[in-house]
N, C-alpha and C positions, 0 to 999 in steps of 0.2 A: 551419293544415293543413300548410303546410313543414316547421313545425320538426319534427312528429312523423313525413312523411315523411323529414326527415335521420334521426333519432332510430333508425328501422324499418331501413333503408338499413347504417347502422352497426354495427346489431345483428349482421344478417345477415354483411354483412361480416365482422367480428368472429368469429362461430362459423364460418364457413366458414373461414379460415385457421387459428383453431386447432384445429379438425377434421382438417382438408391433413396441417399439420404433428404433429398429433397420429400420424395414420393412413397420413397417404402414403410412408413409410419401407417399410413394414410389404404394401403396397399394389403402387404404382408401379413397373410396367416386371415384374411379377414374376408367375408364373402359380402355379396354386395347388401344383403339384411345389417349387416352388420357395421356399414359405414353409418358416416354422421349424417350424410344428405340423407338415406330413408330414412333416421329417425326421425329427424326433422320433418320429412315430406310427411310420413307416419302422424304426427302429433298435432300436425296442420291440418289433417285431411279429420279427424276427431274431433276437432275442436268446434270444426267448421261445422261437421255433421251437427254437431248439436244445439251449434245455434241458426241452420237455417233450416233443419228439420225435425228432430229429436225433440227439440223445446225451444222453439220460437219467445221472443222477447215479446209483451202484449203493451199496449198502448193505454189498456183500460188500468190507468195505477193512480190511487190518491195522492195526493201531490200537496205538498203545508209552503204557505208563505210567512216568510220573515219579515217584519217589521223594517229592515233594513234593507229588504226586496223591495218593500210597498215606498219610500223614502229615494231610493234610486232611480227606480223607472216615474215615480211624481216631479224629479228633479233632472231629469235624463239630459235634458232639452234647454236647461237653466231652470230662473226662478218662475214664477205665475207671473209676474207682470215681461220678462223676458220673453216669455213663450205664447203671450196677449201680444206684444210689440213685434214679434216675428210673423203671426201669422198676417195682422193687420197690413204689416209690409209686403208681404205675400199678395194679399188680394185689393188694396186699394186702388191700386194702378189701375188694374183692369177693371174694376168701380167705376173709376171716373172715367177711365174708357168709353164703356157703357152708356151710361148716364151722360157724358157728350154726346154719342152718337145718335140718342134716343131709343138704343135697344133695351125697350122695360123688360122683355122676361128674360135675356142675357143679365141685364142688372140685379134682377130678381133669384135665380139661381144663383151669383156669384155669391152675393149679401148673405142667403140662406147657408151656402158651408161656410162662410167665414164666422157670422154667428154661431151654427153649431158645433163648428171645432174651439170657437172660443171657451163655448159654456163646457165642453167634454173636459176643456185644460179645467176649467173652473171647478168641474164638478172631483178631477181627479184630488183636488186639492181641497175638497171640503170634505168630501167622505172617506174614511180606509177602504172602506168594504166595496168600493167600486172600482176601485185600485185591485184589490184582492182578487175579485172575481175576473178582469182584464187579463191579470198576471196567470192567473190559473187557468184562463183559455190559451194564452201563449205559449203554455208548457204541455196540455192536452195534446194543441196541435205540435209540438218540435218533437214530441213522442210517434205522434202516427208516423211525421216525416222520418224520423232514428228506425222506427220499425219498417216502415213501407220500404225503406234503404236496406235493409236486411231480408229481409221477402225477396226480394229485386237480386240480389244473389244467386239465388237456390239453382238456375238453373246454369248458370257460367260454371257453380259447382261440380255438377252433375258431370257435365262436359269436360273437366280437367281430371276427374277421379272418376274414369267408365270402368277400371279394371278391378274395384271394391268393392264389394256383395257382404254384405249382415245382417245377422237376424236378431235383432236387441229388443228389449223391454223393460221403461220404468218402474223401478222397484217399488213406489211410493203408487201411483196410478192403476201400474199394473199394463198400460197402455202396449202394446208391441208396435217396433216397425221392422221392415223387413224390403229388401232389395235383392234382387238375383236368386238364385239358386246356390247350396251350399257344397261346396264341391269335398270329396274324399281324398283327392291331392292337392291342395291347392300351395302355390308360391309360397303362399305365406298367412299365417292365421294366428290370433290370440283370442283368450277366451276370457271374461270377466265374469264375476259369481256377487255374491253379496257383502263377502268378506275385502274381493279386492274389484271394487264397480269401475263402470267407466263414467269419467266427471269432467267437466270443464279445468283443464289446466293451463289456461294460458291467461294471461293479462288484459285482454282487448276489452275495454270498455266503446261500446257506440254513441256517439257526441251527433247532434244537431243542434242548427241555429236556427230558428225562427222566430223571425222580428226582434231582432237583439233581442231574445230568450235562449240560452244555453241549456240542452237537454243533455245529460250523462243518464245513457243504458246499461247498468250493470249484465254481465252473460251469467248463463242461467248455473245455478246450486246443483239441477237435477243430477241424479245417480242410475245408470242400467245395467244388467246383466245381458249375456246373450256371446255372440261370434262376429269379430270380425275378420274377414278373410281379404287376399288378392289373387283373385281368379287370375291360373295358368294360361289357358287360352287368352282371354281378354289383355292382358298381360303381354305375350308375343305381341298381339295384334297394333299394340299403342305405340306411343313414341318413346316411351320411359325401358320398353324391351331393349333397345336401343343402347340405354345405360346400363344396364344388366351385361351384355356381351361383350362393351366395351371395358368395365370395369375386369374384365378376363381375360383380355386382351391385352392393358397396360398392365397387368398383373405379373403375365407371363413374359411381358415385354422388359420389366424391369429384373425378374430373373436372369433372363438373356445378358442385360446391362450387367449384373453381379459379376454373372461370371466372364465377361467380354474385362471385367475391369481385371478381376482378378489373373489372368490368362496375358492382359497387359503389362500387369506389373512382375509376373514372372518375367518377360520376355525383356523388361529392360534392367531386370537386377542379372539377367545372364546374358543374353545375344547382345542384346541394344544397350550397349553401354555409354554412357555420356561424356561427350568429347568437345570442349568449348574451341578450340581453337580450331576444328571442322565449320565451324561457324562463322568463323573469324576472316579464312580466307576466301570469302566470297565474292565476286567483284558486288552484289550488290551491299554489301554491308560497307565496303572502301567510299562506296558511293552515300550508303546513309550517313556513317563519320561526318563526310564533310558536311552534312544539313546544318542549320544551326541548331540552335537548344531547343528556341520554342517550337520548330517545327517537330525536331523530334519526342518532346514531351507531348506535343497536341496532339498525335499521331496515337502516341500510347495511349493518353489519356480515352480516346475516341475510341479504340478497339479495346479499351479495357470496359466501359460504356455497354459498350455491342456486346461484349464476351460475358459479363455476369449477369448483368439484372436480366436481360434477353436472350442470352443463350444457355450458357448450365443451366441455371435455375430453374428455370423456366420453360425448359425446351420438351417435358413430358407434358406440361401443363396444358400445351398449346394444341397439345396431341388430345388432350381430354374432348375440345368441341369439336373435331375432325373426325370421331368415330362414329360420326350417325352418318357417315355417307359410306360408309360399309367398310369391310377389313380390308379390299383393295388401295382405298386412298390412304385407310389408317397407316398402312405399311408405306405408300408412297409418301405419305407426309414427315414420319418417322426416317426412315434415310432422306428424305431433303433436310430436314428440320439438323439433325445430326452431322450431315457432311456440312453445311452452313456454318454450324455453332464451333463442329473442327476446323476449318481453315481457321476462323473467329479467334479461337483460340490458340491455335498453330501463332499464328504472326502475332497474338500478346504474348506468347511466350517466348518467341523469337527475337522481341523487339526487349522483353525485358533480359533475356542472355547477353544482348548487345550493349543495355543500358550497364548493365554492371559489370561487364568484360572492359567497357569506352571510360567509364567514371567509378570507377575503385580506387584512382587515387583522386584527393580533395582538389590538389590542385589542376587536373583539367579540369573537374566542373568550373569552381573558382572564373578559371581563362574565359571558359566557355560562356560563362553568365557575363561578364564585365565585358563580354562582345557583341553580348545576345542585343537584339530592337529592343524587347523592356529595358535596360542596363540603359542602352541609350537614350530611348523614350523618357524613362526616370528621370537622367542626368538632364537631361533637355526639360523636362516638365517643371525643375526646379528654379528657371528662366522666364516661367510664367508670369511672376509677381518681382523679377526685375525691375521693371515701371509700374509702381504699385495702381497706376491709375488703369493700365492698359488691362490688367488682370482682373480689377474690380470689375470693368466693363465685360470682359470676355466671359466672368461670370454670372456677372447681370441677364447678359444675352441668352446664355446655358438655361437659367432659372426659367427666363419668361417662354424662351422655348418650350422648355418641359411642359410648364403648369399649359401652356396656349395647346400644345399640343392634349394633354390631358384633359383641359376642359372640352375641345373639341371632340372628343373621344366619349366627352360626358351626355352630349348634346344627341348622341345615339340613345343613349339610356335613359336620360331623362331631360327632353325638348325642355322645360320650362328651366332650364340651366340656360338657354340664349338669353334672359334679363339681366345676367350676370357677365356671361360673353362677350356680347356685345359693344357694353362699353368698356369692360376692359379691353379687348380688342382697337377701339376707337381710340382707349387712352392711356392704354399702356403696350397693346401689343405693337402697335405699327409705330408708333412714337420710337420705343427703343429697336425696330427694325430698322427705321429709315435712318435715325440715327449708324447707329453699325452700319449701314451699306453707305453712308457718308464718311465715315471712318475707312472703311477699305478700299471705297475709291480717293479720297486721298491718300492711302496709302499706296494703290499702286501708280497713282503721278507718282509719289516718289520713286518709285521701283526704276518708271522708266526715263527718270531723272537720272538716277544712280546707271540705268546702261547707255543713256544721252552721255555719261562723264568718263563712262568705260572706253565708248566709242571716238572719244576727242570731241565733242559738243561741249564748248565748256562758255560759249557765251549767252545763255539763255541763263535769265536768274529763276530757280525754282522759288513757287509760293508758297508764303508764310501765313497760314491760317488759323487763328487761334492760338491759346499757349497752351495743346495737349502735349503729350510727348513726341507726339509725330511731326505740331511746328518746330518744336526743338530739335528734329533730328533735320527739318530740312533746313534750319539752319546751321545746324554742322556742315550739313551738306553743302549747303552755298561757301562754308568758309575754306570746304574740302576742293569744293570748283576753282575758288580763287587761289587756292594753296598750290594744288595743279599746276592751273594757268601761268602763275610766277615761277614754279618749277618749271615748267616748259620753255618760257623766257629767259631764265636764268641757264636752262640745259641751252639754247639757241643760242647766249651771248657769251657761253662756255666755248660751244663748237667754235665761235667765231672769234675767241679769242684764242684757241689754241690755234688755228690756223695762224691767224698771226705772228703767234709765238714762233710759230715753226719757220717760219717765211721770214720774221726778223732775224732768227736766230741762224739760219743760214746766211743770210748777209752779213750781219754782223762778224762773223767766223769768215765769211769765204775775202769777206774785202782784205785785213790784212793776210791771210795765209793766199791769197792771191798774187799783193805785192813781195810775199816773201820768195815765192816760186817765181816769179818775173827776175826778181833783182837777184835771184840765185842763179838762174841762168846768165843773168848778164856779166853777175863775176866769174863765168868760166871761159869769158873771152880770152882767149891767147896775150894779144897786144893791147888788153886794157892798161890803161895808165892806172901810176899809184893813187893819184889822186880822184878818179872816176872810182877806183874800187873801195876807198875808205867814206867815198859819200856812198859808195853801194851799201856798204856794209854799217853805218850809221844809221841809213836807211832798215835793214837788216833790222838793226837792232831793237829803231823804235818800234816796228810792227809787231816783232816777236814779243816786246813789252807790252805793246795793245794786247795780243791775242793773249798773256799771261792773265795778264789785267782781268781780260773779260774772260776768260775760263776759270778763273778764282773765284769772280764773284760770281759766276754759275755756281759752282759748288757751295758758294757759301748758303744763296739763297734757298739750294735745296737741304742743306742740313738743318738751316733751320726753321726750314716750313716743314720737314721729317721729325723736330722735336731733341734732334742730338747735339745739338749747339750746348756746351757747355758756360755757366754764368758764372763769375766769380763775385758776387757781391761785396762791397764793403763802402763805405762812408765817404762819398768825394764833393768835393764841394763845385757846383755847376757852374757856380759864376769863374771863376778859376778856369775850368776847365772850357766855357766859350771864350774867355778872353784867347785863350793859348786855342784856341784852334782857329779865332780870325787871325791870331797875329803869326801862325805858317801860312795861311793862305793871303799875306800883307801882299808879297809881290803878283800874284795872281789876282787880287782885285785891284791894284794899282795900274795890271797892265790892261783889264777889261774894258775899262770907258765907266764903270759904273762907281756911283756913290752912294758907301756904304754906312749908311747912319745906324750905330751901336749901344744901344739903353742895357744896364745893368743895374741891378741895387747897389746902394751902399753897403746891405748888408751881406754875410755871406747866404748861398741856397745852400742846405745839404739836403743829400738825394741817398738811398740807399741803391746803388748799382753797379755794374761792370766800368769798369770807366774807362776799360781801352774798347769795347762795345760800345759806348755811349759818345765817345767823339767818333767814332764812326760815324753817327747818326748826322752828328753838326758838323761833320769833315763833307757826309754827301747833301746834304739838305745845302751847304755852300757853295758845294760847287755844283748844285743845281742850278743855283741864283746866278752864278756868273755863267753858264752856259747858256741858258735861257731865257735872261731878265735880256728888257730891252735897252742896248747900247744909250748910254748919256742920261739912265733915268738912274733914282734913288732905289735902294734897298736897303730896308729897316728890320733889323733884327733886336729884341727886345726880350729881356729876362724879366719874372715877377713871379710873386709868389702869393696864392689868394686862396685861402680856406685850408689850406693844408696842402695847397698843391703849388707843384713847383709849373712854370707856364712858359715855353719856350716858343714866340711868335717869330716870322719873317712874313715881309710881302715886299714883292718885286712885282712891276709890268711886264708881262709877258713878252717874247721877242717873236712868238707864233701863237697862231687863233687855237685856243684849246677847246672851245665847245662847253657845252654844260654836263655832260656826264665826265665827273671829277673823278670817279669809282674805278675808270680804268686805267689811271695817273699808276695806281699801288700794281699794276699789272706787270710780269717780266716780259722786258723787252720794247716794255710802253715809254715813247718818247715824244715829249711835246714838239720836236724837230719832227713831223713825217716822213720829211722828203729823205730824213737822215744824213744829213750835209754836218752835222754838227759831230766835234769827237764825244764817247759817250757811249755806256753798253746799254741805259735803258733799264739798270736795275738799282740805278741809287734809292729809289724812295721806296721799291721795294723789300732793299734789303732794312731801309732806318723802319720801315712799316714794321718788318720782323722782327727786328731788334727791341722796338719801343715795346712788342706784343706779348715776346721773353720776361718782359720786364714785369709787366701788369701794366702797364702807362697806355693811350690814348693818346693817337694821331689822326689828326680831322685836315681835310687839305677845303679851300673854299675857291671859289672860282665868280666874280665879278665883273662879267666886259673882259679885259685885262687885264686885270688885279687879279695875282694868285697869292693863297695867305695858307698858309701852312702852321698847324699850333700844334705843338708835342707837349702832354701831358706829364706827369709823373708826380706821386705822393712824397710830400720833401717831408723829412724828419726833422 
C-alpha cells in the first residue's frame, strides 16, 4: 500500500509543478488588466474605434495613374488583334445563328456589342487618356467598395465592446465623440492629453478588388484627447465578466498546486520513501516481464503521449475554457482533469521503474531485441530481394498502390485529376493488379502442390509456367516429387529386401545347425556302430564348416559395409594372381561339367591393392560361375587393360531365370538359386562388391536372357 501511496504522492507532485511552471508566469502577482489577452483586447478595440467611428476612411481621394498602369490593363487581355480575334470568336457563332434563322433584330443586337467592344478594344489602344480615365473609375469605385467594407463594421463593433464608454475629441478638428456615461469607478480607464494622444497603432491597411483594380486603404493619421473607460456594471453583465473571475480562480488554483507540490515533496524526502524492489514483487510486473519489447516500449511510449503534451502541460489550460460555466464545473473539471493526468502519470512512472529495474544490464535488452518481431521482421525483410525479380515486383505493386491510392484521394480535391486517372488506371493500375493476383494465384497452386506432396500425392505433375522464379520453384518442386517418389520405392524395396534377408538368413543358419542337432542326437545312441558314428560325425563336421563358412562371411560383410575392413595396399600383379586362383579351383571346375575358356595378356597388369582381398573377389566371382552357370555350357573369363584401367570380365549361362533387376544380385543373402537347393551363403558378390568398393574400383554385373556378365573395374599402374 506504500509504494502506490509514493507512487500517487509523486504524480501529484509532478503535475502541480509543471502546471506552476507551466501557468504561473502568465498568473502570479498579476491581475487580469495586466495580462496580455486585455492588452491585446485593449489595442483592438482603439484601433477599431477609430477606424469605424472616430475617422472613417473616405472614398472621395485623388487617385494618379502610371503609365505602366495605362500599358497593363491596354494589354490585360493580350495584344489588339488577340483581343479583336477573341471577341469576334465570342460572337460569330451566334451571328450566323441568327442570320440562319432569320432573326434580324437577334442579329442586329448581337453585331452592335461585338462592334462596340471591338472599337472600345480599338479605342483603348489609340488613346492614353481613355485608358486613364477607365482606370481611375476602377479605383473611384474599389475605394467606395474598401470604404463601404468598413462602414459595414460599425455595428458587429458595437456589439463585441458594449462594456466601453468615452468621451474623446480630435485635436486637429476639434470634433467630439462620445458614448456612455463616465463613470467615478470604473473597471478600468485611461486618459490621453495632447502631449500623449490616442492614434492608430496597428498595421491594417483595407484592400479591395474591383474589376481586376487593387485598392489599398491606408487607416487614418488622426490624433484625440479625451477618456476611455470599461464600465463596471456593463462589465459584470457580458461575457468577458466571465474571464475576469476565472482568471481568480486559476490564480488561486495554482497556489493551492504550489503548495499541494511543496507538502509532497516533503512527504516523500521523510514518510514516503522510495523502495524499488516494492515494485518488483508484484505479480503484475512478473506478468509485464514476460511482454515482449515492443509491446512493452509501445505501451510506454503511449502513456508517455497521454502524460506530457495532454496532461501536465496542459492540464490548467484546459481548465481556462471550462470557467465560463461557473466555479461549480471549474472545480469539477479541475479534480477530473487532475486525477486523470495522475493515474496518466502514475503508470508512466511505474512503467519506467520497471523499465530500468528489467534492463540496467545491456545484455537483456540485447536478448530481448534479437527476440523481439522487429529483430525478426528485420531478419526476414532482408529475404525480400532473395529473387531479385520477386522483390522488384512486390515493389512495383507497393508504388502503383500508393500513387492509385493517392491519386484517388486526389479526385476528392480536384475532379479534373480523373484525365489523368483514368488512364493510368486503364494502363497501368489494373495491368500490374491482374498481373500480381496472376502471380499469387500461381503461387498458391504451388502451395497446394507442396501439401498434395506432404500428403503422399506424388503423381500429379505440377505446372510450369513461364521462367519467373515461381516456374523455377515448381520445378524443384516436380524434381522434389520425383525425388520422394524414388525414395519411397527405394524405402518399399528396402522393407522388402530386408525381409528377405531376415527369412534367408534364418534358413541359411537353421539348415545346418539343424543337421548338427539331428546328427548330435543320433550319436548318443547306446549301440551305434563305429562306423554309423564316424559317418555321424563327418557329417558333424561338414555342417559345422558350412555354419563356420557362412557366419565368417556374415561378419565380414558387415565390417566392411561399417568401413572397418582394414587394406593393405601394395603392387600385385592381376594376371599372376587370376592364373593362381583358377589353377586352385582346377579340380572344382574339372568336376562341374563346365568349360572354362581363360584370356590373359602377354603382358603383366599391375594393380595397386590388397591382394589376399583381391583374390577373394576372383576366388567368389568363381565359384559363383560354377555354382550357378549352366551344366555343359562355356565360361569366359578374360583379363585386359584399356585406358588405364585394368578389366576383369566373366560370362557364364545361367543355371536359373534371374530376371532383369541385376541390383538385387549385390544384395546379402541374394541367390540366383531361390528355391536354395544349391550349397552357398548368398554373399559372394556381395562381399567382392565390397571389397572392389574399398578399393575405389567398379563392379557392374549385366544380365542378357541367360547371359550373366560380370566386369570388375580397377586403375592399373
Amino acid at each position: 500500500m506504500k509504494k502506490w501511496l509514493w507512487l500517487t504522492t509523486l504524480s501529484i507532485v509532478l503535475i502541480s509543478i509543471f502546471s506552476v511552471m507551466e501557468l504561473g508566469p502568465k498568473y502570479f502577482g498579476k491581475s487580469y488588466l495586466e495580462t496580455t489577452e486585455f492588452k491585446e483586447e485593449y489595442n483592438h478595440f482603439v484601433n477599431r474605434l477609430i477606424v469605424t467611428e472616430l475617422d472613417p476612411p473616405k472614398a472621395e481621394t485623388e487617385f494618379t495613374v502610371s503609365m505602366e498602369e495605362i500599358e497593363e490593363y491596354r494589354t490585360r487581355y493580350g495584344t489588339l488583334a488577340e483581343q479583336i480575334q477573341s471577341i469576334q470568336d465570342q460572337y460569330n457563332p451566334d451571328i450566323e445563328s441568327a442570320r440562319e434563322s432569320g432573326n434580324d433584330s437577334l442579329l442586329e443586337i448581337l453585331t452592335e456589342e461585338r462592334d462596340g467592344k471591338i472599337q472600345a478594344i480599338r479605342d483603348n489602344f489609340a488613346d492614353d487618356e481613355t485608358v486613364r480615365e477607365k482606370i481611375l473609375e476602377d479605383k473611384q469605385r474599389a475605394a467606395k467598395v474598401a470604404v463601404n467594407g468598413i462602414l459595414t463594421e460599425e455595428g458587429s463593433f458595437n456589439s463585441q465592446f458594449p462594456y466601453y464608454v468615452y468621451d474623446l475629441t480630435n485635436i486637429e478638428t476639434g470634433e467630439n465623440f462620445k458614448k456612455g456615461e463616465m463613470s467615478s469607478r470604473p473597471f478600468y480607464e485611461k486618459k490621453y492629453t495632447n502631449a500623449a494622444p490616442l492614434h492608430f497603432n496597428g498595421e491594417e491597411l483595407y484592400y479591395s478588388n474591383y474589376n481586376n483594380t487593387e485598392m489599398m486603404i491606408p487607416a487614418s493619421d488622426a490624433e484625440f484627447k479625451g477618456i476611455v473607460q470599461i464600465n463596471r456594471s456593463l462589465l459584470a453583465a457580458s461575457d468577458r465578466g466571465a474571464d475576469i473571475v476565472g482568471h481568480e480562480y486559476i490564480k488561486n488554483t495554482l497556489y493551492l498546486l504550489g503548495a499541494l507540490a511543496i507538502a509532497g515533496i516533503v512527504l516523500l524526502f521523510t514518510k514516503l520513501k522510495f523502495e524499488q524492489d516494492a515494485f518488483l514483487k508484484t505479480p503484475l510486473y512478473r506478468k509485464w516481464s514476460a511482454w515482449p519489447l515492443e509491446i512493452k516500449l509501445g505501451l510506454f511510449a503511449v502513456t508517455l503521449f497521454f502524460a506530457l503534451p495532454f496532461g501536465v502541460a496542459n492540464s490548467l489550460r484546459i481548465m481556462e475554457y471550462t470557467i465560463y460555466d461557473g466555479l461549480a464545473s471549474f472545480i469539477w473539471n479541475t479534480i477530473k482533469n487532475f486525477g486523470i493526468n495522475a493515474v496518466v502519470l502514475g503508470l508512466l512512472i511505474l512503467q519506467g521503474i520497471w523499465l530500468y529495474a528489467y534492463y540496467n544490464k545491456s545484455d537483456k535488452l540485447v536478448d530481448d531485441f534479437r527476440n523481439s518481431y522487429l529483430q525478426r521482421s528485420l531478419q526476414l525483410s532482408r529475404y525480400a530481394f532473395l529473387k531479385k525479380s520477386i522483390g522488384v515486383q512486390m515493389l512495383i505493386l507497393l508504388i502503383v498502390i500508393f500513387f492509385w491510392g493517392a491519386g484517388t484521394m486526389l479526385l476528392f480535391m480536384v475532379p479534373e485529376a480523373i484525365l489523368i486517372w483514368v488512364p493510368a488506371t486503364l494502363f497501368i493500375g489494373l495491368p500490374v493488379l491482374l498481373f500480381m493476383m496472376k502471380r499469387f494465384g500461381y503461387l498458391n497452386v504451388l502451395m497446394n502442390s507442396t501439401q498434395a506432396i506432404a500428403d503422399g500425392s506424388l503423381n500429379e505433375q505440377i505446372p510450369v509456367k513461364g521462367k519467373s522464379p515461381l516456374a523455377h520453384h515448381a520445378i524443384q518442386l516436380n524434381r522434389l516429387k520425383e525425388g520422394v517418389r524414388h525414395s519411397v520405392s527405394e524405402q518399399a524395396k528396402s522393407e522388402r529386401l530386408k525381409t528377405e534377408l531376415i527369412t534367408n538368413v534364418s534358413h541359411d543358419l537353421r539348415t545346418p545347425l539343424t543337421s548338427i542337432i539331428t546328427y548330435t542326437d543320433l550319436m548318443k545312441t547306446p549301440d551305434l556302430s563305429t562306423e554309423d558314428r564316424m559317418t555321424y560325425a563327418d557329417i558333424l563336421d561338414r555342417k559345422s564348416q558350412r555354419l563356420k563358412t557362412l557366419i565368417e562371411d556374415l561378419f565380414e560383410v558387415s565390417k566392411m559395409a561399417s568401413g572397418n575392413m582394414e587394406l593393405h595396399h601394395q603392387r600385385v600383379d592381376f594376371t599372376q594372381l587370376m592364373t593362381q586362383a583358377f589353377a586352385e579351383h582346377a579340380e572344382d571346375i574339372s568336376s562341374s561339367g563346365l568349360d572354362f575358356r581363360i584370356s590373359t595378356p602377354e603382358q603383366p597388369v599391375y594393380i595397386m591393392a590388397d591382394g589376399q582381398k583381391w583374390w577373394r573377389v576372383l576366388d567368389n566371382l568363381i565359384m559363383n560361375a560354377i555354382k550357378y552357370a549352366l551344366p555343359g555350357t562355356r565360361v569366359f573369363a578374360n583379363l585386359k587393360e584399356t585406358d588405364g584401367q585394368a578389366e576383369f570380365i566373366m560370362k557364364n549361362v545361367t543355371r536359373f531365370e534371374l530376371g532383369e533387376n541385376t541390383d538385387e544380385l549385390f544384395e546379402r543373402f541374394k541367390r540366383g538359386d531361390v528355391a536354395r537347393q544349391t550349397e552357398g551363403s548368398g554373399l559372394g558378390l556381395a562381399i567382392a562388391q565390397s571389397i572392389v568398393d574399398l578399393h575405389g574400383g567398379s563392379m557392374k554385373i549385366e544380365v542378357d536372357g541367360d547371359l550373366f556378365k560380370v566386369t570388375v573395374s580397377l586403375r592399373s599402374i
